[in-house]
C-alpha positions as a printed Julia matrix, in Angstrom:
526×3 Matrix{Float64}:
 10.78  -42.88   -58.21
  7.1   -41.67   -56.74
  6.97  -40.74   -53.27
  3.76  -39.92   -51.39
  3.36  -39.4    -47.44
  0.17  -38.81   -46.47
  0.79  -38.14   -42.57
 -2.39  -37.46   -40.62
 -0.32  -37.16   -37.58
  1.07  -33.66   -36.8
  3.35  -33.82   -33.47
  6.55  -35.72   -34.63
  7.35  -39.04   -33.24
  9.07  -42.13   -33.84
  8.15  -43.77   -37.22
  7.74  -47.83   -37.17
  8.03  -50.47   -39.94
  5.72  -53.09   -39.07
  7.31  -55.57   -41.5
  3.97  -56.35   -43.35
  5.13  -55.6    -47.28
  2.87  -55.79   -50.34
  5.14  -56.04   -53.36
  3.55  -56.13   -57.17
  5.95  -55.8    -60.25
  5.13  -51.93   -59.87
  5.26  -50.58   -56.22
  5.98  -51.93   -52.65
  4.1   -50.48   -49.93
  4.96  -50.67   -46.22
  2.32  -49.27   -43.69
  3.63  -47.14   -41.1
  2.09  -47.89   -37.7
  3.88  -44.53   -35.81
  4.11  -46.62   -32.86
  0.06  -47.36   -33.09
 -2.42  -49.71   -35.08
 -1.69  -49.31   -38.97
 -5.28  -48.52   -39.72
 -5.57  -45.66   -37.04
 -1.55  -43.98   -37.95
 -3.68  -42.92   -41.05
  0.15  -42.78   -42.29
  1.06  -45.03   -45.76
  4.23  -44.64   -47.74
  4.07  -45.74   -51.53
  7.35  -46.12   -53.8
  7.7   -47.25   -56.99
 11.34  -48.54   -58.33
 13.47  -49.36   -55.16
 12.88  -50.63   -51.09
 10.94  -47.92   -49.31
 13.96  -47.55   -46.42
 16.49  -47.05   -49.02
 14.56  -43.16   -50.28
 13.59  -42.12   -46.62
 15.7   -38.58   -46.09
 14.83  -38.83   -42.02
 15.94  -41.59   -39.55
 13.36  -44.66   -39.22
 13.18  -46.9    -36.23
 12.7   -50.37   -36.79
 10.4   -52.74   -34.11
 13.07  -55.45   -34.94
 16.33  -52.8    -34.29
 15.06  -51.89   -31.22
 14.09  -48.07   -30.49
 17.83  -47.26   -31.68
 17.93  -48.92   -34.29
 18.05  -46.69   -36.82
 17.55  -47.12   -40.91
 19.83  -44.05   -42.31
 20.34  -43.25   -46.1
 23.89  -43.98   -46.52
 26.33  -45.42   -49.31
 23.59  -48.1    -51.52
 20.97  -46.44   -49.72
 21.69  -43.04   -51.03
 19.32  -39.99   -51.18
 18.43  -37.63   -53.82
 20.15  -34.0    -53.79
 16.82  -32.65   -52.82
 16.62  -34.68   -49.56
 20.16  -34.42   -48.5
 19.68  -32.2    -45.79
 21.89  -33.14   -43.12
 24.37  -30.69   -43.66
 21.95  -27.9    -44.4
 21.09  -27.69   -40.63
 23.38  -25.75   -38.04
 23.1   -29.14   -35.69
 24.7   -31.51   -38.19
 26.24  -29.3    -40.74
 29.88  -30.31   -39.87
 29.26  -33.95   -40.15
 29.77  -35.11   -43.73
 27.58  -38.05   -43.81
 24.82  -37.72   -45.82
 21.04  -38.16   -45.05
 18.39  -36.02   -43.56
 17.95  -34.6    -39.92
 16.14  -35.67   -36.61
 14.98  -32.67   -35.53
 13.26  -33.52   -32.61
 16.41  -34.67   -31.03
 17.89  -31.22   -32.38
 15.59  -28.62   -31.67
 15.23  -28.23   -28.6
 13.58  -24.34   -28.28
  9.67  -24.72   -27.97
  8.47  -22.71   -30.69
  6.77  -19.25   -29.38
  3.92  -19.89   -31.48
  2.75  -22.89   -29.19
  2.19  -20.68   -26.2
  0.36  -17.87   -28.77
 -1.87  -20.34   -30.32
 -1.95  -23.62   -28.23
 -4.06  -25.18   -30.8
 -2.18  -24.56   -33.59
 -1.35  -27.54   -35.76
  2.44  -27.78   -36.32
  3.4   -30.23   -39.21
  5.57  -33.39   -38.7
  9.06  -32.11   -39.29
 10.19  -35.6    -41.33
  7.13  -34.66   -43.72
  8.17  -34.4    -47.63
  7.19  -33.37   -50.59
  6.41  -35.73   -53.35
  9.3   -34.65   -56.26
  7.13  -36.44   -59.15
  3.66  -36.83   -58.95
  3.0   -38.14   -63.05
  3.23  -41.44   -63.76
  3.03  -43.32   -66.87
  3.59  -40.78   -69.08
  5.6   -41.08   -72.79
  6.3   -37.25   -72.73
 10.09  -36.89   -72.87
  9.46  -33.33   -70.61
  7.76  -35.09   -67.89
 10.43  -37.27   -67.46
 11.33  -37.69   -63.38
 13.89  -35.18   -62.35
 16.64  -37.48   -60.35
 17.46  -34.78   -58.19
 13.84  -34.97   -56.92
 13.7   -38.74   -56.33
 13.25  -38.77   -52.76
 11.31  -35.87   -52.66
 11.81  -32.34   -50.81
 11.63  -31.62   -46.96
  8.2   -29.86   -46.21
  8.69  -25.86   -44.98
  6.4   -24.92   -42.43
  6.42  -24.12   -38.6
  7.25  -26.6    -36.27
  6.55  -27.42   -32.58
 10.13  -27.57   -31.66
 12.81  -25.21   -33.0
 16.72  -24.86   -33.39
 16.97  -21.16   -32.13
 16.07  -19.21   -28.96
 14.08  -16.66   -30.73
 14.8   -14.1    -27.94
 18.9   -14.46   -29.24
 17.92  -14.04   -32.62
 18.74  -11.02   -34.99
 17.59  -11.47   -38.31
 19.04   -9.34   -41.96
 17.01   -9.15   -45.19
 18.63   -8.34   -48.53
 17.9    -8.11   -51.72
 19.7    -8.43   -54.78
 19.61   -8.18   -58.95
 17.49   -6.03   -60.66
 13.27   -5.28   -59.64
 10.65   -7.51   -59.39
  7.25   -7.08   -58.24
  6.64   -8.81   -54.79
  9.95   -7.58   -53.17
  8.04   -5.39   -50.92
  5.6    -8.08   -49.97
  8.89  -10.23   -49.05
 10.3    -7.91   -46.89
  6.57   -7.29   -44.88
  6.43  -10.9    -44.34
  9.92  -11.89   -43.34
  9.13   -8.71   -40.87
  6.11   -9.37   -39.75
  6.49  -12.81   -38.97
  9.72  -12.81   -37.49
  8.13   -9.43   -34.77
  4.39  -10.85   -34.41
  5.24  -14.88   -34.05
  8.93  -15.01   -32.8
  8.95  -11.97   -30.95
 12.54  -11.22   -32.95
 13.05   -7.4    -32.55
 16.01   -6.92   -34.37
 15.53   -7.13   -37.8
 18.18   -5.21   -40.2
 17.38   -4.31   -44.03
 20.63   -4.85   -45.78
 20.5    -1.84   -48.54
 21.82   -2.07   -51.91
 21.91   -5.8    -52.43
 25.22   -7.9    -51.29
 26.87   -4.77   -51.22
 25.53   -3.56   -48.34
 26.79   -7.0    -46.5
 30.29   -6.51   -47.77
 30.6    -2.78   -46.83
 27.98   -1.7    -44.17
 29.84    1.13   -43.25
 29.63    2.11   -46.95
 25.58    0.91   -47.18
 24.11    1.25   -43.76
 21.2    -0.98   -43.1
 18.02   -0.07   -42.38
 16.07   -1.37   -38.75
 12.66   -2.78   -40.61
  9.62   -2.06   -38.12
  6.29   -3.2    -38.39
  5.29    0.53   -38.47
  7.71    1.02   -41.48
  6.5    -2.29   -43.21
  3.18   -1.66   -42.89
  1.84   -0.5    -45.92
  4.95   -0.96   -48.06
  3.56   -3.91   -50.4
  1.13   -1.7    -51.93
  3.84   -0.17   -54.39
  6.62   -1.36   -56.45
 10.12   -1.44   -56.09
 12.61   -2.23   -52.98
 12.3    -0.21   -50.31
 16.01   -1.11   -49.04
 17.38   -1.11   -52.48
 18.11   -3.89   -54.88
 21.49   -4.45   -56.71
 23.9    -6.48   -58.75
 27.57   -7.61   -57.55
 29.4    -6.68   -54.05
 29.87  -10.53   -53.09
 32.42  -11.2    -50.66
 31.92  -14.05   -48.82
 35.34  -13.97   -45.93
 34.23   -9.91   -45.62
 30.46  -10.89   -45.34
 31.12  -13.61   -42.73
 33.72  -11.45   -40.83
 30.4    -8.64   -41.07
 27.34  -10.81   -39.44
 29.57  -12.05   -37.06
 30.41   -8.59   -35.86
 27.26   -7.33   -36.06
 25.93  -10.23   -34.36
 23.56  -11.01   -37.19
 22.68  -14.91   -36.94
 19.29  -15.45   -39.3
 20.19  -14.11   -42.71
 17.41  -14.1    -46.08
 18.97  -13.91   -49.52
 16.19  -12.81   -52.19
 17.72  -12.84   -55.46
 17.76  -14.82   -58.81
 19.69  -18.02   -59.43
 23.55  -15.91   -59.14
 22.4   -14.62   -56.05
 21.35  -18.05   -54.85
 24.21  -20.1    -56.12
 26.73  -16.59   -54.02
 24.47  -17.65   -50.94
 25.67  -20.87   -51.1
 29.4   -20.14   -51.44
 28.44  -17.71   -48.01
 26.93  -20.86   -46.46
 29.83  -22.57   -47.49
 32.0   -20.33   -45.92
 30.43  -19.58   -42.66
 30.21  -23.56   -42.53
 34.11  -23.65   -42.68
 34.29  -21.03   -39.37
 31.37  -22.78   -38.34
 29.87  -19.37   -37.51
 26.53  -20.62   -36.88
 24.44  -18.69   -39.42
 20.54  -19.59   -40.66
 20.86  -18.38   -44.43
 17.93  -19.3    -46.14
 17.37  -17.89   -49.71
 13.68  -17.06   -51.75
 14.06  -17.35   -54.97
 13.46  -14.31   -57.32
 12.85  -14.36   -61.21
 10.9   -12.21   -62.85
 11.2   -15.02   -66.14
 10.2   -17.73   -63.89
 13.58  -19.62   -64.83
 14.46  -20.71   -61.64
 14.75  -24.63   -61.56
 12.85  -26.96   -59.37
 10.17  -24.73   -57.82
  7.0   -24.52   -59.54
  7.18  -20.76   -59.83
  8.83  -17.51   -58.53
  7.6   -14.27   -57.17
  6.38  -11.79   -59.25
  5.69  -13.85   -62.18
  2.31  -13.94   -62.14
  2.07   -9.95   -61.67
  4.18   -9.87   -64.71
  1.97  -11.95   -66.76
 -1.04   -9.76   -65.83
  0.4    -6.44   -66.59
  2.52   -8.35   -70.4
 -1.27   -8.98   -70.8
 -2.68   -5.62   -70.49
 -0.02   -4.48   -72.76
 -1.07   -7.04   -75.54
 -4.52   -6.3    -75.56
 -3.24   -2.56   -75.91
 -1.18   -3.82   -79.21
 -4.2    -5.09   -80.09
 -6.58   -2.17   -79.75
 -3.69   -0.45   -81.97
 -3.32   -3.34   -85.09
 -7.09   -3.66   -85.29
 -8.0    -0.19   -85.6
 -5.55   -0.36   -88.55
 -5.78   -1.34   -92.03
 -3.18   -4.38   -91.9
 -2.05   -3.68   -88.81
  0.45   -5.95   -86.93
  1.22   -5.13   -82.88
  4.27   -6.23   -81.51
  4.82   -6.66   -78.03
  8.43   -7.31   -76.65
  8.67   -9.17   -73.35
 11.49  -10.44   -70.44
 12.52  -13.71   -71.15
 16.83  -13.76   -72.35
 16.6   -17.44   -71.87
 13.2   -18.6    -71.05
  9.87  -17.35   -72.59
  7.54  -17.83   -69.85
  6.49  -14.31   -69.47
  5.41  -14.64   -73.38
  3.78  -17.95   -73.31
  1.56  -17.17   -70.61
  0.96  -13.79   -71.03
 -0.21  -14.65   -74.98
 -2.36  -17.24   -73.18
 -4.11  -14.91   -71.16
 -4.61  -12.0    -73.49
 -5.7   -14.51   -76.25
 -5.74  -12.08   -78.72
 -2.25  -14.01   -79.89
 -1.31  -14.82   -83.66
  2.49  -15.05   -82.92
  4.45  -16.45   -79.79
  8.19  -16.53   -80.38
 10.55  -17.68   -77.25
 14.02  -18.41   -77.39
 13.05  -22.22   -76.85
 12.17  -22.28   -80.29
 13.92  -21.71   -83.41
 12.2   -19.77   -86.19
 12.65  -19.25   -89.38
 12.02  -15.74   -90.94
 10.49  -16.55   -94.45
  7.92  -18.68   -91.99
  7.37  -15.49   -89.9
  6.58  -13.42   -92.97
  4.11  -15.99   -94.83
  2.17  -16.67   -91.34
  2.2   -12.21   -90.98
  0.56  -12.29   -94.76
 -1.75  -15.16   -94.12
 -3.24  -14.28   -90.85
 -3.47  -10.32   -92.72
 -5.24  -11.78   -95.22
 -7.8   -13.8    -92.92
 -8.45  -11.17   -90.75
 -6.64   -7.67   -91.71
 -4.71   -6.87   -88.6
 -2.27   -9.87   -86.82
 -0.96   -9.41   -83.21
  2.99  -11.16   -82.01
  4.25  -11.39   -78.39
  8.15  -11.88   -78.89
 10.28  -13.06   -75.61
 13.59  -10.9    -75.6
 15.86  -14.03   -75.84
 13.64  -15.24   -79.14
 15.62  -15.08   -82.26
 18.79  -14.81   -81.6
 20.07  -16.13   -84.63
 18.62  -13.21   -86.79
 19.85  -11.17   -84.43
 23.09  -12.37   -83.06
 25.86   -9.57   -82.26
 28.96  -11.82   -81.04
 29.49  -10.21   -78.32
 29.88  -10.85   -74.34
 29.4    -8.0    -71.49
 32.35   -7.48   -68.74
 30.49  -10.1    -66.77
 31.13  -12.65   -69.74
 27.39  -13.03   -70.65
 25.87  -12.43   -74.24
 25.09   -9.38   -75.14
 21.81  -10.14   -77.18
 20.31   -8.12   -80.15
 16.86   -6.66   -80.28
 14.47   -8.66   -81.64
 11.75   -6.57   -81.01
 13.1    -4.01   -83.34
 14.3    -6.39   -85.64
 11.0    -7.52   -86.52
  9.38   -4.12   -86.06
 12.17   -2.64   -89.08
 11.61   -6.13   -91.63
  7.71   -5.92   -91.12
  7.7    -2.43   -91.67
  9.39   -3.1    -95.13
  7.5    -6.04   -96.18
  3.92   -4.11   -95.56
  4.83   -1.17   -96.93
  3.84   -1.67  -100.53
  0.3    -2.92   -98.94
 -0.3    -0.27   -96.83
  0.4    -2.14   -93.76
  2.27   -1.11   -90.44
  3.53   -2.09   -87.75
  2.81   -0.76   -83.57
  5.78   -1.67   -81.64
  5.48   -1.4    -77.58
  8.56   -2.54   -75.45
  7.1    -2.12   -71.73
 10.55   -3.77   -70.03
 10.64   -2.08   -67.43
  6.96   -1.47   -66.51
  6.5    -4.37   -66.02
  8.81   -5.33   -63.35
  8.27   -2.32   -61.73
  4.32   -2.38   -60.95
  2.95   -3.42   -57.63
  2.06   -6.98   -57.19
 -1.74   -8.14   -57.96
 -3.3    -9.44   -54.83
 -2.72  -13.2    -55.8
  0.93  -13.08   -56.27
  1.16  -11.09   -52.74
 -0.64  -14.55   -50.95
  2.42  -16.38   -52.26
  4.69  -14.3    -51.52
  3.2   -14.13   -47.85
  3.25  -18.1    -47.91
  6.95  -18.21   -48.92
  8.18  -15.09   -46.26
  6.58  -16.9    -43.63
  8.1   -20.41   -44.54
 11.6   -18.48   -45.13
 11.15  -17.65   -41.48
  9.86  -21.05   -40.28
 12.9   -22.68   -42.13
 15.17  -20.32   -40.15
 14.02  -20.82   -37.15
 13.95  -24.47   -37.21
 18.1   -24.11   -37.9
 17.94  -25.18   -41.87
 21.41  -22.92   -43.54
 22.28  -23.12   -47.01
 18.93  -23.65   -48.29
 15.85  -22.2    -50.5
 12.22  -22.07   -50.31
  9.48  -22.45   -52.61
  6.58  -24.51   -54.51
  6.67  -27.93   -54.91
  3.1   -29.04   -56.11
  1.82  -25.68   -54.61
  3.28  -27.11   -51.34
  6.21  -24.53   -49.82
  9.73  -27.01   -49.34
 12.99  -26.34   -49.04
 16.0   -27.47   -51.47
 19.6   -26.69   -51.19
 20.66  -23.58   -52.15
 23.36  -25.2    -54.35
 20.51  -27.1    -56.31
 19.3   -23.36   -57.86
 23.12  -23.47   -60.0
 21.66  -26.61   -61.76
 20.88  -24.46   -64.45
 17.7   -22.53   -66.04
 14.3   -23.63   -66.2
 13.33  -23.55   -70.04
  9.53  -24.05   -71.43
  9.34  -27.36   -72.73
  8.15  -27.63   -76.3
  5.98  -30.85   -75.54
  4.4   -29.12   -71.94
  0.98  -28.79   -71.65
  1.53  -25.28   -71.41
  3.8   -24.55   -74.78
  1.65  -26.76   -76.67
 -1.92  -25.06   -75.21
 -0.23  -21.29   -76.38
  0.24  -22.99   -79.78
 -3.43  -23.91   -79.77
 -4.56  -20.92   -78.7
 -2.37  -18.81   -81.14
 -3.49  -20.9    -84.05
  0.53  -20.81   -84.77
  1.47  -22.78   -87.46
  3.49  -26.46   -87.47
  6.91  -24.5    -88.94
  6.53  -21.9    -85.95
  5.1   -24.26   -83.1
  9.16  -25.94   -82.5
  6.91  -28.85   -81.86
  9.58  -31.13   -84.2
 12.61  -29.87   -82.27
């Protein structure tokens, strides 16, 4: 199902079917009046597949109901996960029945920012997020996602809001290992929460979920504007990232003794699907807790969002470091640089990082399997063509040449190095033509430089909807891009599983252009 809501209208208010339907074969459309003449609402709602009531996640008042009447998602008229929001909001979250919220008969709290900038436009709080916006297409990977049928609630500041930001006191922490943009995270969640809530007690939690299980142990940090200030112009975590310490029972028993009610998880998809099972928890007590999570990923495998933090900064410096391997293979007589990238389980780093360098012969993610007699003839043909041959290889890539059998104390694979797998079996199969191999693993450069200026809008745009969502009472949810618009999905959604690069994407099949790669290494048959 295709959803699109254009609302011109920005104060929220009562939403009215006029009854007028146009039904083809392919769509029914119902014009919204908003309590006005259709043509100056300036609000239409198009959906293809079912009635339009039936995919609304917010309540709709119908002329013929009366003003109370109202039109709610229930049983036949179910909602996507995506939209299912009723018990993400500290209002509603103890009633079971699914559907979306009313926040205007909510939230209550004016929102500071009225009184800062009276004329300030504030978006409709029932506005969504189209979840598919291709139609037609025969491409398997652009298939709808059913978890996005009704599309996503939109994140963004709202007139009213759920909390009295003078009662508020807010906690940052984040967790897993670096990735650049944490820095900028941590300015903005500041910043906005100080300059546009007036929220003076902000806490950075240090050393990941450990420092929420154990404070005594990890003492937080109080996060000024004066100590924020400049802090996005380097790498790193300035409160300290880390793995494990999640206790939910000790980390509710914690923010409700330190008072702490507005709570931002930045971490990967583990850290997202443990903020959940806190949400879950503090739901049970019903300690009234605003835990919103950003998603982190330096591979960009986080489902449903268009993108995470960092990436792009990635991309740029995996870039840099191909066009070094370059400089290297083609000063060389038969020269062939290797560049070893992130990417266990997705090879997004790689295919967009070969895609900007485009100096590319080779692109191998774990996505697609290779074989290595393929790998060899392509090495001698390109060598042949040219006299020097460049490969960008994704961590997780070739796992089956590489395969050790073995699983960490966490239960995960313990992959082999493909990098110096193919650095080793290239060495020996140039040898007797004089050929060589330069090998560069940057790992942990990359994830360590400061973010590029691009990267740092977003992750302005996503701090400051992280805050917006908080504010407005939302728990148990995440933000990021949907279209390049900032929503907000249940945190439980981000366990779904890992975004992969889709052989038949625009994207994969653009880096096999560019690379020149041939059919048996494109995966374009898988």
């Amino acid at each position: 199902m295709a959803l699109f809501l254009h609302l011109r209208q920005l104060e929220a208010q009562p939403v009215h079917i006029s009854h007028k339907v146009c039904e083809t074969r392919h769509f029914a459309a119902f014009k919204l009046t908003g309590g006005r003449k259709p043509t100056e609402a300036g609000i239409y709602l198009w959906l293809t597949g079912r009635a339009a009531a039936r995919a609304l996640p917010f309540p709709i008042r119908s002329k013929r109901a009366g003003s109370r009447g109202l039109l709610r998602a229930t049983g036949a008229m179910s909602l996507s996960e995506s939209a299912n929001l009723r018990r993400c909001h500290l209002a509603t979250w103890q009633d079971e029945q699914p559907g979306g919220v009313d926040e205007p008969a909510v939230n209550k709290n004016l929102n500071p920012l009225v009184d800062q900038y009276p004329d300030m436009s504030f978006l409709n709080p029932s506005e969504m997020v189209m979840g598919h916006i291709i139609q037609n297409s025969t491409r398997a990977c652009e298939h709808p996602n059913p978890m996005l049928d009704s599309g996503c609630l939109r994140a963004n500041a709202a007139r009213h809001i759920f909390w009295d930001a003078s009662q508020v006191k807010a906690a940052i922490v984040t967790c897993g290992g670096l990735c650049p943009g944490l820095n900028s995270i941590i300015r903005g969640v500041t910043k906005c929460l100080r300059n546009e809530y007036g929220v003076r007690e902000i806490l950075g939690v240090s050393n990941g979920y450990n420092g929420l299980s154990d404070p005594d142990k990890n003492p937080p940090i109080s996060l000024t504007e004066e100590l924020v200030r400049d802090i996005h112009m380097k790498g790193g975590s300035i409160i300290k990232a880390a793995r494990g310490g999640f206790d939910a029972p000790k980390i509710c028993d914690n923010l409700a003794k330190q008072g702490i009610n507005v709570l931002f998880l930045v971490g990967g998809d583990g850290t997202q699907f443990a903020g959940n099972l806190l949400f879950e928890e503090a739901r049970k007590r019903n300690l009234k807790v605003s835990i919103v999570g950003i998603p982190k990923s330096i591979d960009n495998d986080v489902v449903l969002f268009d993108r995470t933090f960092g990436f792009e900064t990635a991309v740029d410096a995996a870039s840099q470091v191909i066009r070094n391997a370059w400089v290297e293979a083609s000063s060389c007589n038969r020269g062939v640089g290797i560049v070893k990238l992130m990417g266990r389980d997705s090879g997004f780093v790689a295919m967009h990082a070969a895609t900007a360098a485009d100096v590319v012969d080779l692109c191998m993610i774990p996505e697609v399997t290779v074989d290595l007699k393929d790998v060899l003839a392509h090495v001698d043909a390109v060598l042949a063509a040219r006299g020097y041959m460049v490969i960008a290889v994704a961590e997780g890539a070739g796992q089956e040449m590489v395969s050790t059998g073995k699983k960490d104390a966490t239960g995960h694979t313990v992959y082999g190095d493909i990098g110096v797998h193919l650095r080793d079996t290239l060495n020996a199969h140039l040898k007797p033509s004089g050929g060589r191999t330069f090998y560069i693993d940057p790992s942990y450069i990359i994830r360590s430089v400061p973010i590029i200026p691009n990267d740092h809008i977003y992750c302005v745009r996503l701090a400051n909807d992280a805050v917006h969502t908080a504010m407005r009472g939302y728990s148990g949810v995440c933000v990021g891009a949907m279209h390049n618009v900032i929503c907000m999905l249940p945190s439980k959604l981000m366990a779904s599983g890992k975004k992969k690069v889709r052989q038949h994407s625009s994207s994969w099949q653009g880096c096999v252009q560019i690379c020149n790669m041939p059919r048996a290494l494109a995966g374009l048959s898988e």
